[in-house]
ROSE-4610 file (N, C-alpha, C; in Angstrom, 1 decimal, always signed):
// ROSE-4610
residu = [X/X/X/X/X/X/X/X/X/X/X/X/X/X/X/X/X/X/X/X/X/X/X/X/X/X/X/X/X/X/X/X/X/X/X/X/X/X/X/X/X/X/X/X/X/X/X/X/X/X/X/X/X/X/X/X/X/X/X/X/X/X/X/X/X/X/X/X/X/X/X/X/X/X/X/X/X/X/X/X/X/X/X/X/X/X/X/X/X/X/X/X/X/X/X/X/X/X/X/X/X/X/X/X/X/X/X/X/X/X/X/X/X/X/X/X/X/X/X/X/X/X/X/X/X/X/X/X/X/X/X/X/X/X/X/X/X/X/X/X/X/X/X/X/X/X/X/X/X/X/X/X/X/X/X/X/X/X/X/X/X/X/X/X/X/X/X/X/X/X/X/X/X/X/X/X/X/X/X/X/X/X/X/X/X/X/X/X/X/X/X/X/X/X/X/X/X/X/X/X/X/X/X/X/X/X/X/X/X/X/X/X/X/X/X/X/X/X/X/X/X/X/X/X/X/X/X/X/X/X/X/X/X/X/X/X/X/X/X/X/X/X/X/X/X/X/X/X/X/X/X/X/X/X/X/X/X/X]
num = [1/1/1/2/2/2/3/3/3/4/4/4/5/5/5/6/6/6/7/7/7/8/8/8/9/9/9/10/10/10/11/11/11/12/12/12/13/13/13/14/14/14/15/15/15/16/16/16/17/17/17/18/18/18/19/19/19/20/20/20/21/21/21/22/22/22/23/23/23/24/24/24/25/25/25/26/26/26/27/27/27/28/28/28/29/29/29/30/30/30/31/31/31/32/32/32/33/33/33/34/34/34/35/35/35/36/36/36/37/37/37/38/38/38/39/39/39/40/40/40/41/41/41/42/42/42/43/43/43/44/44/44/45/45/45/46/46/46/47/47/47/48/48/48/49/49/49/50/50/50/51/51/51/52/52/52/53/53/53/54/54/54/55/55/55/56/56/56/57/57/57/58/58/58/59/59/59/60/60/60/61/61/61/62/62/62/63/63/63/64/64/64/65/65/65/66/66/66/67/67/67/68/68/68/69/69/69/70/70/70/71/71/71/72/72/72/73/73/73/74/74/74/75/75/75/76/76/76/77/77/77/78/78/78/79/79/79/80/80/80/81/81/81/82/82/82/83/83/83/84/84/84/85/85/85/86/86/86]
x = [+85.2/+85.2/+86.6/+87.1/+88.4/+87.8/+88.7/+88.7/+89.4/+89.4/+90.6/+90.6/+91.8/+92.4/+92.0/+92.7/+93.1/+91.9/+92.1/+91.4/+90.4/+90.7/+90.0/+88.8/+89.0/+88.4/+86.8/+87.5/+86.5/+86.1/+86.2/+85.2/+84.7/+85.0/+83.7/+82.9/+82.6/+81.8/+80.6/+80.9/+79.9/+79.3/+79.9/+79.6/+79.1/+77.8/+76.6/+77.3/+77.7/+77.8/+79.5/+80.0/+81.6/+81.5/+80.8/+80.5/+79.1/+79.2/+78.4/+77.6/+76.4/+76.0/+75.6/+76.0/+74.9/+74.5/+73.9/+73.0/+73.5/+72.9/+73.3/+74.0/+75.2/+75.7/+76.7/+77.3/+78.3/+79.4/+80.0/+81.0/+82.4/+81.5/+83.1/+83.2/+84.9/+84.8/+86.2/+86.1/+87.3/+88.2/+89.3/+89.9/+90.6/+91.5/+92.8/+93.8/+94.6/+95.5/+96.9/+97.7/+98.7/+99.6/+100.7/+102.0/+103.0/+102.7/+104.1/+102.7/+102.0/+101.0/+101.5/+102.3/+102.0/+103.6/+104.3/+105.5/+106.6/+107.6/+108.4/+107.5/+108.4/+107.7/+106.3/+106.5/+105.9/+104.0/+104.6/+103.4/+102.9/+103.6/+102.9/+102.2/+102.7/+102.0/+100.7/+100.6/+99.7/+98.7/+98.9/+98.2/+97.1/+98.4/+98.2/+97.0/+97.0/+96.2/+95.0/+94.7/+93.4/+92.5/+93.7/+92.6/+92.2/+93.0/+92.6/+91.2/+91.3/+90.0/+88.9/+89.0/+87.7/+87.4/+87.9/+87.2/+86.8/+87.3/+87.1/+85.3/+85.5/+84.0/+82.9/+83.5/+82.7/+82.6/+83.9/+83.6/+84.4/+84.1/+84.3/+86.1/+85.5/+86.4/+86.4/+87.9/+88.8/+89.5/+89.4/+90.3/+91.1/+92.6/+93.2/+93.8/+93.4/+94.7/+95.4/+97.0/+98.2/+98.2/+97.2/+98.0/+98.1/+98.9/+99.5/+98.7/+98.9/+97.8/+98.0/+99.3/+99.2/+98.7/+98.8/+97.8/+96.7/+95.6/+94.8/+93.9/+95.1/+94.4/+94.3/+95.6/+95.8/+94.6/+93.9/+93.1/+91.8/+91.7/+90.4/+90.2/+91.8/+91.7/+91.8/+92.4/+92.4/+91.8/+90.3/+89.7/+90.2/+90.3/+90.6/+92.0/+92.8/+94.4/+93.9/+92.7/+92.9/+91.6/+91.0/+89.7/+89.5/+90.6/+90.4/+90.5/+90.5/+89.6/+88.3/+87.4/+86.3/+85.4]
y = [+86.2/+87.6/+88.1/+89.0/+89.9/+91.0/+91.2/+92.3/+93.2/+94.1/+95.4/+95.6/+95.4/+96.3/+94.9/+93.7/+92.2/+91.7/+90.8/+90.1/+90.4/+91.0/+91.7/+92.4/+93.0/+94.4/+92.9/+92.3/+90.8/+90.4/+90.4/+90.0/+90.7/+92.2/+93.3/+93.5/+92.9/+93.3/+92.4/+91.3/+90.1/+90.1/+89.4/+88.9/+87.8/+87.1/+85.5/+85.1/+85.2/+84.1/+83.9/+84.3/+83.4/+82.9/+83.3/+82.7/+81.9/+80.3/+79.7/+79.9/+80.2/+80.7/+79.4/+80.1/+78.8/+79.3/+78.3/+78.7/+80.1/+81.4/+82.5/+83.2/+82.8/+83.9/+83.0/+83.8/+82.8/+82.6/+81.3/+81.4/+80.5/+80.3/+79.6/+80.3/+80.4/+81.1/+80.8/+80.5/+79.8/+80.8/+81.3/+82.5/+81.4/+82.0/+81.6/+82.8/+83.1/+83.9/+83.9/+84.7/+84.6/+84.6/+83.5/+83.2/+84.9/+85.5/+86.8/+87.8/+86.8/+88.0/+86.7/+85.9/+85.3/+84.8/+85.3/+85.0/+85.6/+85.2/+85.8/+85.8/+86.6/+87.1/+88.3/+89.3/+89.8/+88.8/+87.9/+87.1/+86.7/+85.7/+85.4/+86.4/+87.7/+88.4/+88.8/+88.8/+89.0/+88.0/+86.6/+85.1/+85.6/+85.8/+86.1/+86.8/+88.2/+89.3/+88.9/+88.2/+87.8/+86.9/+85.7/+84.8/+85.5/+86.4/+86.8/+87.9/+88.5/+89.7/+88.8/+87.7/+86.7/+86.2/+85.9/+85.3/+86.2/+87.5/+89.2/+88.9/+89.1/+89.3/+88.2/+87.0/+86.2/+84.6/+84.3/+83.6/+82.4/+81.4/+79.3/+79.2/+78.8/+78.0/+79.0/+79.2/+79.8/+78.8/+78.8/+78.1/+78.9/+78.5/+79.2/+78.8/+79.0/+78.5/+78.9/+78.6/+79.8/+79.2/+80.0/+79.5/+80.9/+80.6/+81.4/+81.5/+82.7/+83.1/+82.4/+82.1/+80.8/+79.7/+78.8/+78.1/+78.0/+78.9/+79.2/+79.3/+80.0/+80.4/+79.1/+78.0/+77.1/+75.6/+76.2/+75.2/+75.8/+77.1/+77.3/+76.8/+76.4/+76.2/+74.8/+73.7/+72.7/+71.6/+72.1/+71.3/+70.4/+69.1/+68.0/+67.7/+68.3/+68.4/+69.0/+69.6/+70.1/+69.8/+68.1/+68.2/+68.4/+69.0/+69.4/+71.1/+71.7/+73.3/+73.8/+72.1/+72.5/+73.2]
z = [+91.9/+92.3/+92.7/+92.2/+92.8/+93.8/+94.9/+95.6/+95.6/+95.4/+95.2/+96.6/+97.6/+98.8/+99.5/+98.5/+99.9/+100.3/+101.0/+101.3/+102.3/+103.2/+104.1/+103.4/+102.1/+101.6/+101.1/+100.5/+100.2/+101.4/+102.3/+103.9/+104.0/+104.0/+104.2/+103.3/+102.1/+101.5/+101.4/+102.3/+102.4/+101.6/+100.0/+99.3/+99.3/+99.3/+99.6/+98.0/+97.3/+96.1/+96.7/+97.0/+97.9/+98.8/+99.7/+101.1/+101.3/+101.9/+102.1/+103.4/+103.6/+104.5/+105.5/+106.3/+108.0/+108.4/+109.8/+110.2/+111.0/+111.1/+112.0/+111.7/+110.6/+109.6/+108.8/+108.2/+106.7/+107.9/+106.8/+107.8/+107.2/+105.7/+105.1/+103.8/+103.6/+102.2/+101.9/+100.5/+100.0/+99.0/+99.3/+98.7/+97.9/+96.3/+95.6/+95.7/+96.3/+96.1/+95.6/+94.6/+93.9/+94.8/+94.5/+95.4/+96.1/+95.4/+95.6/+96.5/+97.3/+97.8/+99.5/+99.7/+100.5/+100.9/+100.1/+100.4/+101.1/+102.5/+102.7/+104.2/+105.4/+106.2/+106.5/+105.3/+105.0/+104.7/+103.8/+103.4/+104.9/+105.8/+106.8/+107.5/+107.9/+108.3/+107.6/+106.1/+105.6/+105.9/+106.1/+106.4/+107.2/+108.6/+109.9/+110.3/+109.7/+109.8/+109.0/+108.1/+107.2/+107.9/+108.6/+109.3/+110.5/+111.2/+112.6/+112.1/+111.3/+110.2/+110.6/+109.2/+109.5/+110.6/+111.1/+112.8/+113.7/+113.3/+113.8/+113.0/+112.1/+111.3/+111.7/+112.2/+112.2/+111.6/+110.6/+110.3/+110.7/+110.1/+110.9/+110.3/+108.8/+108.1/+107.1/+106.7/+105.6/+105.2/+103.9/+103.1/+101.7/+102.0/+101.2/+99.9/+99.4/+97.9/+97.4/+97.2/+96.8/+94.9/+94.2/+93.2/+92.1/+90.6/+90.0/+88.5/+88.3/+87.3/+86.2/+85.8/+84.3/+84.8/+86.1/+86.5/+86.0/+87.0/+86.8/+85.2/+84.3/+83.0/+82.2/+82.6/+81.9/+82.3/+83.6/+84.2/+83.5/+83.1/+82.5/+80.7/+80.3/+79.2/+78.8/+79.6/+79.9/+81.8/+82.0/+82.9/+83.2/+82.5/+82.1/+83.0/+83.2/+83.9/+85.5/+85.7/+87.0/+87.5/+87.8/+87.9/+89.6/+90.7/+91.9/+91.8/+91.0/+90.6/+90.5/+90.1/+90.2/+90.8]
């Protein structure tokens, strides 16, 4: 799933197929985000403000992944090279 307007805009929409639900509400959700969305000081601030959001909303465990869209495209075209994407 993509979010248009960050990550945040993807916590509000409490999406149940991203987020694993527990007991009393969801509370883990595992983002991949593109490297030039996290880089610099600017990027930590953006870190900063997403984890403080989720734990604002409610949730446990965030987990983040910085990776890059030829990555990505090249892990959908070759599995086999990236069997911790699964």
């Amino acid at each position: 799933m993509t979010a248009v307007g960050g990550g945040l805009a993807f916590l509000n929409q409490g999406d149940a197929s991203a987020a694993t639900r527990a007991p009393g509400d969801w509370a883990t959700v595992e983002l991949k985000v593109h490297p030039g969305t996290v880089r610099g000081e600017q990027g930590v601030d953006a870190r900063v403000g997403l984890m403080r959001g989720f734990v604002t909303l409610g949730g446990m465990f965030l987990h983040i992944d910085v990776v890059n869209s030829a990555r990505l495209l090249d892990a959908q075209r070759h599995p086999e090279k990236y069997p911790t994407y699964r």
